[in-house]
Wavefront OBJ file of the C-alpha trace (Angstrom):
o trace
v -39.513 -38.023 -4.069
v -36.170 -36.360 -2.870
v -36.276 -33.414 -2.886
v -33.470 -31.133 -4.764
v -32.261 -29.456 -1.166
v -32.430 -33.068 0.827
v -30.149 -34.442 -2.408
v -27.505 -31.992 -2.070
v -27.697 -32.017 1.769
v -27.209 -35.687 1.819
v -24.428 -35.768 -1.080
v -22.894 -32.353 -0.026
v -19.107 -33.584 0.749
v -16.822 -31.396 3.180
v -14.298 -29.684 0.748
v -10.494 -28.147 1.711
v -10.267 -25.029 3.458
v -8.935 -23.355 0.459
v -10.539 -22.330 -2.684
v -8.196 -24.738 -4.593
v -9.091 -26.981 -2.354
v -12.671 -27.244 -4.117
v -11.051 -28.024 -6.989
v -9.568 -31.163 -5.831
v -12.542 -32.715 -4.362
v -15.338 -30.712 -6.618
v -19.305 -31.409 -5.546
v -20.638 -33.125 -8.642
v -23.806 -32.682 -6.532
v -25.032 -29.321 -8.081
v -27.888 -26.919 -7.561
v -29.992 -28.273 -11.201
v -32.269 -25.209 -12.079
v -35.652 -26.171 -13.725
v -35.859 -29.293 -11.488
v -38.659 -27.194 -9.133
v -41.153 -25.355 -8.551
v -40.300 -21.774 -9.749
v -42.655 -20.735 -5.975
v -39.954 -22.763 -3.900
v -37.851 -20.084 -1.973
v -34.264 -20.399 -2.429
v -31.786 -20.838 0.294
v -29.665 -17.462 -0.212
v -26.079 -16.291 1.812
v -24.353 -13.431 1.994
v -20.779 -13.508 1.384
v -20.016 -9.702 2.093
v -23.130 -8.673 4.115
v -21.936 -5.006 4.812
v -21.676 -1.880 2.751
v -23.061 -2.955 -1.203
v -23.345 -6.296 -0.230
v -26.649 -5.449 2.518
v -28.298 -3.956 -0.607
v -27.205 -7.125 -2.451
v -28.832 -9.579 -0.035
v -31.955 -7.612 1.068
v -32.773 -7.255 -2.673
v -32.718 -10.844 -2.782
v -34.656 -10.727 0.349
v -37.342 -8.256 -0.657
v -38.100 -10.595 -3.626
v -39.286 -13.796 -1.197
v -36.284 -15.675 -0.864
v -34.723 -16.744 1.832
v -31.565 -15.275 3.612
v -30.304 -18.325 5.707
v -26.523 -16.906 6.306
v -24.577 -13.735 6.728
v -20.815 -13.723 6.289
v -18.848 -10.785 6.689
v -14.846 -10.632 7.950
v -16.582 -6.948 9.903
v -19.251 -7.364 12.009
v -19.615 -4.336 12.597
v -19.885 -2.916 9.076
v -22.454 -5.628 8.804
v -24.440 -4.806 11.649
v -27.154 -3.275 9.562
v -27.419 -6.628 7.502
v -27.762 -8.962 10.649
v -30.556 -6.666 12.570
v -32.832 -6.548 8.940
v -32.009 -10.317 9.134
v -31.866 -11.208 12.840
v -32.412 -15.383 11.776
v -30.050 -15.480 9.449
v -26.779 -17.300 10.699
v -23.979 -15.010 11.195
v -20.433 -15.815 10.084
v -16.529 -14.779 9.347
v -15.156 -16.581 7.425
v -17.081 -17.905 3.884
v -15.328 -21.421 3.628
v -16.612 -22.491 7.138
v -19.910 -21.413 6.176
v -20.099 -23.274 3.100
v -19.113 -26.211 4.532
v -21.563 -25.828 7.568
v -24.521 -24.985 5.693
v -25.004 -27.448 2.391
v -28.415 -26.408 2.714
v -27.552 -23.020 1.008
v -28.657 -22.776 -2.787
v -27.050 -19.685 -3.980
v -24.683 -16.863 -2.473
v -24.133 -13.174 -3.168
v -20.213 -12.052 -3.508
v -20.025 -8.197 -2.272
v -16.612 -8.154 -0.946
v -13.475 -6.238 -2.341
v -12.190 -7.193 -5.927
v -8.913 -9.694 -4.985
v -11.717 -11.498 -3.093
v -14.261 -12.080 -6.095
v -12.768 -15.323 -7.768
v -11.906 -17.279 -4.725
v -15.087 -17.164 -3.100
v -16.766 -17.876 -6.551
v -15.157 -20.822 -7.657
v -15.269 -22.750 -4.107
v -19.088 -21.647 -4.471
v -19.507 -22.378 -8.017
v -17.423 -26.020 -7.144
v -20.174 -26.722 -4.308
v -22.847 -26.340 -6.382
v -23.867 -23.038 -5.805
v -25.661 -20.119 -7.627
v -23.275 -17.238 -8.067
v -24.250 -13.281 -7.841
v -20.570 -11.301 -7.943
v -20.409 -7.613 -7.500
v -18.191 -6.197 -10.599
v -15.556 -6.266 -11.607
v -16.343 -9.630 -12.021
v -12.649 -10.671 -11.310
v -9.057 -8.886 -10.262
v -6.938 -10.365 -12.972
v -7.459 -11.572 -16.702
v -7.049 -15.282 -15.729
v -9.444 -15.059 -13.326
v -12.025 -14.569 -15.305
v -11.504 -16.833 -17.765
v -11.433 -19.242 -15.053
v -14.896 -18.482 -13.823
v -16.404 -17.959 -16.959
v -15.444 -21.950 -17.435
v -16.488 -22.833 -14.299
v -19.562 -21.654 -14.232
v -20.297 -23.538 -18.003
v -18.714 -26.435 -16.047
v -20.999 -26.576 -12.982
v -23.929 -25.711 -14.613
v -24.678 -23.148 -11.971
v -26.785 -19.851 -12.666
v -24.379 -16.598 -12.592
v -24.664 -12.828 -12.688
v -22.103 -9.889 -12.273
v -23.617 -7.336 -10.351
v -23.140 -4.396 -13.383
v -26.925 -3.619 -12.911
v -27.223 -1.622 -15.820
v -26.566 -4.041 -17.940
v -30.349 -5.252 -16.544
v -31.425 -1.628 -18.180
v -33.540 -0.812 -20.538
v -31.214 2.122 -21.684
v -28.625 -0.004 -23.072
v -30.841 -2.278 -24.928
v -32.497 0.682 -27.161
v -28.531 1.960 -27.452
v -27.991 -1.109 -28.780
v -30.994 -1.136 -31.177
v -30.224 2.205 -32.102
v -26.600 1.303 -33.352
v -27.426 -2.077 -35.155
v -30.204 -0.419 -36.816
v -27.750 2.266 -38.758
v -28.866 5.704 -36.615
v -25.529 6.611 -36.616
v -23.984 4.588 -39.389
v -20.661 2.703 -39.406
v -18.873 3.609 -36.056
v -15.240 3.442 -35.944
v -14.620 5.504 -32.568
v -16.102 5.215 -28.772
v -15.181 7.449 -26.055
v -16.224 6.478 -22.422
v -15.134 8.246 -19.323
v -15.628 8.599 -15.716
v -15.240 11.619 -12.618
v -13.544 8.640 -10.626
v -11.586 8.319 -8.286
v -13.865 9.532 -5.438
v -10.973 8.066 -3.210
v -7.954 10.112 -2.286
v -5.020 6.949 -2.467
v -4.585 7.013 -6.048
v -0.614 7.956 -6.729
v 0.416 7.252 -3.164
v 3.951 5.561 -4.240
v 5.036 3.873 -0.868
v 3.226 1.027 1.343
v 0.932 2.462 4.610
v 2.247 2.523 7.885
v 0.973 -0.229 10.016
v -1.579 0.766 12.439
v -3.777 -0.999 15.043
v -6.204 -3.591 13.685
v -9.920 -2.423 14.616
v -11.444 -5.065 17.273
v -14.074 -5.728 15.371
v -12.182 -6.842 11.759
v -10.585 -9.996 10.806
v -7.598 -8.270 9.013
v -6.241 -12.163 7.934
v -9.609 -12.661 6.335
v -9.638 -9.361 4.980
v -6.582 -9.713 3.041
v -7.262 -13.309 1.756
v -5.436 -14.580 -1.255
v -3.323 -11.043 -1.434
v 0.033 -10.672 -0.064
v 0.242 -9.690 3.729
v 0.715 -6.351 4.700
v -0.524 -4.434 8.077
v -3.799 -2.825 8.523
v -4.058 0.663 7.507
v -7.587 2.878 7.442
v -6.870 4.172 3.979
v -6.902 -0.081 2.841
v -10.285 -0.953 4.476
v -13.130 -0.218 4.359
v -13.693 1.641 1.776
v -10.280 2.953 -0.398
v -8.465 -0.448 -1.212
v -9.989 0.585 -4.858
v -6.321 2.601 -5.300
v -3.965 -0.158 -4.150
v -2.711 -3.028 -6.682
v -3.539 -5.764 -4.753
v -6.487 -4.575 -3.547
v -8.666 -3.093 -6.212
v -8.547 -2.107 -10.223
v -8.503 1.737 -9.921
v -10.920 3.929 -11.487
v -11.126 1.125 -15.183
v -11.996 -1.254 -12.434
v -14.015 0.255 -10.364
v -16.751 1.750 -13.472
v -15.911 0.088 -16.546
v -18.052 -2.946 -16.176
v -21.352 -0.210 -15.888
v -20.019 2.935 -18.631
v -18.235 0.826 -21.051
v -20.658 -1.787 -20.946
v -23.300 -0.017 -23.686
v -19.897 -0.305 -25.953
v -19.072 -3.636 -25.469
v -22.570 -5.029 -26.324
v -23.044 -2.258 -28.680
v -20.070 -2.876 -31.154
v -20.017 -6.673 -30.331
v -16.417 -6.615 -28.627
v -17.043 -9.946 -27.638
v -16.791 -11.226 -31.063
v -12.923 -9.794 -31.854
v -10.827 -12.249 -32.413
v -7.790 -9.905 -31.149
v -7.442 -6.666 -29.632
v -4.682 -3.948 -28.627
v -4.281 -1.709 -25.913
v -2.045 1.183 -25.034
v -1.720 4.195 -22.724
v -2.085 7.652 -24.444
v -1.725 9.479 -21.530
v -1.550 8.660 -17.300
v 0.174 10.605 -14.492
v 1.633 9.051 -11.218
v 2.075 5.646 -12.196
v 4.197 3.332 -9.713
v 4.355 0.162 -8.241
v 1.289 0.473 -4.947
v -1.344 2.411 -6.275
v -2.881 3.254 -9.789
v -2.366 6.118 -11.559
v -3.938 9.585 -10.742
v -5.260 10.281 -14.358
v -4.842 7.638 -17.098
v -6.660 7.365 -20.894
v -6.135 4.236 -22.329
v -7.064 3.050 -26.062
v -8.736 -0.269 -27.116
v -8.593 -1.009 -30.906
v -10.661 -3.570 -32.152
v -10.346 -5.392 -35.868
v -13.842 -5.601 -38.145
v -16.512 -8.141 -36.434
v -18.730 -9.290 -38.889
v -20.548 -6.656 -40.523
v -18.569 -3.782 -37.593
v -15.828 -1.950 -38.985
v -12.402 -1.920 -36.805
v -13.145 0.784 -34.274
v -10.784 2.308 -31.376
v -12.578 2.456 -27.895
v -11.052 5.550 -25.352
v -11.406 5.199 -21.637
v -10.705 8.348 -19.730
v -10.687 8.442 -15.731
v -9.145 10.682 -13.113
v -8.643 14.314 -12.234
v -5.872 16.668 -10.947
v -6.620 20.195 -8.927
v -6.155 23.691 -10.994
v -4.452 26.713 -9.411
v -7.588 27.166 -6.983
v -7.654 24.080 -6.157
v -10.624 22.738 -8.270
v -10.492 19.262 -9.799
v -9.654 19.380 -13.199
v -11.271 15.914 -14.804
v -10.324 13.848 -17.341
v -12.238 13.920 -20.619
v -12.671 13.148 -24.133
v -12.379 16.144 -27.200
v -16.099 17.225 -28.004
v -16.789 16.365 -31.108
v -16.246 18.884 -33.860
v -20.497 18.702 -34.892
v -21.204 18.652 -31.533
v -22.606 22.031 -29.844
v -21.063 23.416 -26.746
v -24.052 22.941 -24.810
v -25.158 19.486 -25.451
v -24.807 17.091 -22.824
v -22.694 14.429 -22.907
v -23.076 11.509 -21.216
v -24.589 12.245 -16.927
v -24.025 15.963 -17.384
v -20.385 14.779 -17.952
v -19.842 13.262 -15.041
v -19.517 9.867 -16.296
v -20.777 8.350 -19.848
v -19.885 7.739 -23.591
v -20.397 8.718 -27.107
v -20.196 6.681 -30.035
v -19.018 8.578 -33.208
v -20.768 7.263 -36.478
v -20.088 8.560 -39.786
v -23.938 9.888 -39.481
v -23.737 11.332 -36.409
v -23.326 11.117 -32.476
v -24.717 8.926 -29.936
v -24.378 9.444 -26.664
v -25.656 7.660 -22.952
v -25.720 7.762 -19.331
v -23.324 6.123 -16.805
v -25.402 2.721 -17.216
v -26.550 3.235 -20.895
v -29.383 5.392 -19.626
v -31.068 7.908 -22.126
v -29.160 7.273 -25.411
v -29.875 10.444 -27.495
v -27.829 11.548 -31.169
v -26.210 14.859 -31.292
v -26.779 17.260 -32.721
v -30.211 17.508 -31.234
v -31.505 18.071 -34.686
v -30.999 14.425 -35.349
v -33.986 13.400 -32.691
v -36.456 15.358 -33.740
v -38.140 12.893 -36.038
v -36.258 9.970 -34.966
v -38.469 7.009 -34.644
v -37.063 4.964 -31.996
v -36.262 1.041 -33.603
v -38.418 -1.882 -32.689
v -37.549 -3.959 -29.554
v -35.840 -7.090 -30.715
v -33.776 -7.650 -27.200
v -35.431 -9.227 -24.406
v -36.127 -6.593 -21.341
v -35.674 -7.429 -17.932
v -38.724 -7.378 -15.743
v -38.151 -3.846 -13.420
v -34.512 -3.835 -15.073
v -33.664 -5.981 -11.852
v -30.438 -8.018 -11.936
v -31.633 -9.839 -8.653
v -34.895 -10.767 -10.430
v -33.336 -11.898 -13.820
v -30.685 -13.729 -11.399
v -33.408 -15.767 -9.122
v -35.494 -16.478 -11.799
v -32.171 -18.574 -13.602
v -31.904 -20.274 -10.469
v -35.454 -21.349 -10.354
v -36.058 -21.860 -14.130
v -32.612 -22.796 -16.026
v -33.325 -19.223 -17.694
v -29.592 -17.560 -18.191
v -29.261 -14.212 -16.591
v -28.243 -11.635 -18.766
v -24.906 -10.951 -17.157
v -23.865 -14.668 -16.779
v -20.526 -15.651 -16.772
v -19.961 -16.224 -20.202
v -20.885 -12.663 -21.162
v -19.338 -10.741 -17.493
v -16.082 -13.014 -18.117
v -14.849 -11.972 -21.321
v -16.112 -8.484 -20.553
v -14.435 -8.680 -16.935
v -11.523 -10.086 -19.023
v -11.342 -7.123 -21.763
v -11.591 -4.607 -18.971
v -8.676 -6.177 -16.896
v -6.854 -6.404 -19.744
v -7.185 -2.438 -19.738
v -5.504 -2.396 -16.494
v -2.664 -4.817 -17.300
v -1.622 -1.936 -19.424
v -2.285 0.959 -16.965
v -0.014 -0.981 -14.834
v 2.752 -1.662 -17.060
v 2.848 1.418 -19.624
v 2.856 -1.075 -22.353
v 1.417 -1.491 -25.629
v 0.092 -4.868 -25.268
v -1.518 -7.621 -27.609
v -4.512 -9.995 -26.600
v -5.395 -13.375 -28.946
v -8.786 -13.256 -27.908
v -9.207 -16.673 -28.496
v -6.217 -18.526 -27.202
v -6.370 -16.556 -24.368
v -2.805 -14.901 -24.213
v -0.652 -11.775 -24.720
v 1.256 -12.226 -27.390
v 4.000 -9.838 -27.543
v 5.566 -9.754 -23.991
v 8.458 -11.833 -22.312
v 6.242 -13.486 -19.132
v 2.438 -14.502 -21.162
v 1.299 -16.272 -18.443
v 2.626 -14.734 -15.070
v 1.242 -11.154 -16.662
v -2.416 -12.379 -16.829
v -2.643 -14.052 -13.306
v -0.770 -13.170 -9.493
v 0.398 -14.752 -6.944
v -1.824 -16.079 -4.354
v -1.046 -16.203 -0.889
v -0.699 -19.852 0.868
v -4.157 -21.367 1.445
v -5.680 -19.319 -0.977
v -4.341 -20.733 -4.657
v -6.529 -20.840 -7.359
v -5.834 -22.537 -10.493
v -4.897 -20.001 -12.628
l 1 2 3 4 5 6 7 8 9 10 11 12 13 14 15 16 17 18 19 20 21 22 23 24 25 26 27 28 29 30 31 32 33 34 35 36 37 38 39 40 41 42 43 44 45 46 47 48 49 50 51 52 53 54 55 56 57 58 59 60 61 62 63 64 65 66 67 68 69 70 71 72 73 74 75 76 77 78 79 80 81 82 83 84 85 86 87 88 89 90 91 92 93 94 95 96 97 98 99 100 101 102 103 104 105 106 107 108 109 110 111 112 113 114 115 116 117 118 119 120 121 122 123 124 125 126 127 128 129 130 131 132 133 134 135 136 137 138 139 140 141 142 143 144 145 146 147 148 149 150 151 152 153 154 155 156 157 158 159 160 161 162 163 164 165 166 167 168 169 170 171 172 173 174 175 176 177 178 179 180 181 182 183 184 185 186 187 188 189 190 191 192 193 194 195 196 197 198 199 200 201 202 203 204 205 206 207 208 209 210 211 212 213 214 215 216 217 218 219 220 221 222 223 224 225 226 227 228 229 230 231 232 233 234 235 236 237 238 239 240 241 242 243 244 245 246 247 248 249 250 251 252 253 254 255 256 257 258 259 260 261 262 263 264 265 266 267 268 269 270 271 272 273 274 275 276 277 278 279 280 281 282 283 284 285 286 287 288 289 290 291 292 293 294 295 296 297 298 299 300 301 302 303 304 305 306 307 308 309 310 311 312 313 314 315 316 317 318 319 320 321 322 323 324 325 326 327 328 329 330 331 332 333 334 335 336 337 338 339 340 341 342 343 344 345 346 347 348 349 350 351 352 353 354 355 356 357 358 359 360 361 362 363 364 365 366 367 368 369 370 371 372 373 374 375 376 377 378 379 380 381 382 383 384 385 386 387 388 389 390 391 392 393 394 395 396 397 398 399 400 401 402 403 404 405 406 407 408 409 410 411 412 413 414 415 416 417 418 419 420 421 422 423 424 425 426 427 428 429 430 431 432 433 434 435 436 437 438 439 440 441 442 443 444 445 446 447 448 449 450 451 452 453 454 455 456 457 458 459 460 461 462
């Protein structure tokens, strides 16, 4: 019987260099989960094998499969990654590994945000399993765009927002949509982020010399050139426009995740969102301290509720950094915690009382405190996650046709809500999303506002 690996390494076709170019001539000969043996190992690559994306791949590693590639435009970043892996086939560039290696099954994404979507659509287009670090995506259309091509391929896909793996935001959720706290009509989430010091920088980076060891060309992929500069790579292109989604991108996809699958964004039909507040807004990097409001209409049962997202900080007169937060609530004691010791985390306000949670959903609780002491926790009616591993829940898709819990068609229109967040931050404007037709409606340029540019040999198609 052939085999599914001899099928697609007898059918694979060579595909343009380009991630459009997998568009044009797409592999109809796709990974099929279910058509194995769950005990066959899968073929697994890295794309992005230093810095998040080694614990990406030897988490994938640790759980049997195999790790047949390593791509990563640093070698040296990655040098950890290729000595834990010294068989694994070591390259720089993703496209020429795909191409070389139809053999490979599925591939981890752990590479700067403008880099997400191009690498996971030529993937996807070969045929190939799909883990992606969040944010899922850097713009709105982009996510759309995978979310459909990952229904299209059939592939298994997961966003790498491991909480949402957790058991913590599965009782939230049980908590809410079993009336603890009653109707809620307000959510406040909010972050100590940036933990980078570019945000507010208002002119472009001098050019300085290109490390020996880094690709810059490959490095800068689909965004528009611009010279090497230490504060771009490796680690704080999270601050720069083209690079990165600021603070909303960077954490939103783990604290605002509990109220997104909480409240059941995903079933508004429309949403707004505005700025109520942001300092140092310009045209290279985001803002230094921004709150932003999402208001939602009823869905179903859910009344209309406003969403807050809070980020940033600014130094006092000694010097000390001054963070961004939400009011306490008025019934709320002084010394409750909110949220990770209010560091990062969100409170729901029902007409009943509080809720609050961790940075990933962890250790929902109501305030005041006098509200838990004979709470009786609801029954379990979601699914948990074996270990609350995403890499599990992700392998076990590709094996078994089983969806991940953070597949595409749940990260994308999450990915999609929270980019939608930065569209604003960007712009200062009040802006207007029809949920289902996919569009702003109220601004002169719909289209170009949702998407970007794409440097030459890079084009997607959206």
């Amino acid at each position: 019987m052939l085999t599914r690996r001899a099928f697609i390494a007898a059918a694979t076709t060579t595909v343009a260099v380009g991630a459009a170019g997998a568009a044009d001539k797409p592999n109809t000969a796709r990974v099929v989960p279910g058509k194995e043996s769950p005990n066959e190992k899968l073929n697994i690559a890295a794309i992005g094998a230093g810095g998040k994306g080694t614990s990406d791949i030897m988490s994938c590693h640790k759980l049997g499969e195999n790790v047949v590639a390593l791509c990563d435009v640093d070698w040296d970043r990655a040098e950890e990654a290729f000595y834990r892996l010294p068989n694994a086939k070591k390259f720089k560039d993703y496209r020429n590994m795909l191409e070389a290696m139809p053999e490979i099954d599925a591939v981890t994404i752990s590479t700067p945000d403008h880099t997400h979507a191009p690498a996971a659509y030529m993937a996807m287009k070969m045929g190939k399993h799909v883990y992606v670090q969040k944010p899922l995506t850097h713009t709105v259309a982009e996510a759309r765009l995978l979310k459909n091509t990952a229904k299209e391929t059939g592939v298994m896909s997961q966003m790498g927002n491991q909480g949402h793996c957790g058991n913590g935001v599965r009782t939230l959720c049980e908590m809410i949509w079993s009336g603890a706290i009653g109707d809620v009509r307000e959510a406040h989430i909010w972050t100590h982020r940036p933990v980078w010091d570019n945000q507010g920088m208002t002119e472009p980076l001098p050019p300085e010399k290109t490390p020996e060891n880094l690709d810059w060309d490959r490095w800068i992929g689909c965004a528009p050139w611009r010279p090497y500069n230490h504060k771009l790579a490796p680690h704080d292109w999270r601050a720069w426009l083209d690079f990165g989604g600021g603070s909303l991108g960077d954490m939103a996809c783990h604290i605002m995740d509990p109220a997104y699958m909480a409240l059941k964004l995903v079933e508004a039909t429309d949403y707004t969102v505005e700025v109520v507040m942001q300092r140092g807004r310009n045209s290279q990097t985001f803002p230094v301290v921004t709150t932003i409001k999402y208001s939602f209409p009823a869905r179903g049962s859910m009344p209309p509720v406003d969403v807050y997202w809070y980020d940033g900080h600014e130094p006092d007169a000694a010097g000390q950094p001054v963070y961004n937060r939400p009011a306490r609530p008025a019934n709320v004691p002084a010394d409750a915690v909110l949220g990770d010791k209010d560091l990062n985390g969100s409170f729901f306000v029902g007409d009943k009382c509080v809720l609050t949670a961790g940075e990933y959903g962890g250790e929902p609780r109501l305030l005041p405190v006098e509200h838990m002491k004979d709470y009786k926790f609801p029954d379990e009616t979601i699914e948990r996650i074996p270990d609350e591993s995403p890499y599990f829940d992700w392998i076990r898709g590709c094996k078994t046709g089983k969806l991940p819990c953070s597949n595409f068609e749940y990260a994308g229109p999450f990915t999609e809500m929270v980019q939608f967040g930065n569209l604003v931050v960007k712009s200062g404007e009040k802006l207007h999303w029809d949920n289902v037709k996919g569009v702003v409606t109220n601004t002169a340029n719909p289209e170009q506002i949702v998407s970007k540019e794409y440097r030459k040999g890079w084009e997607l198609p959206c």
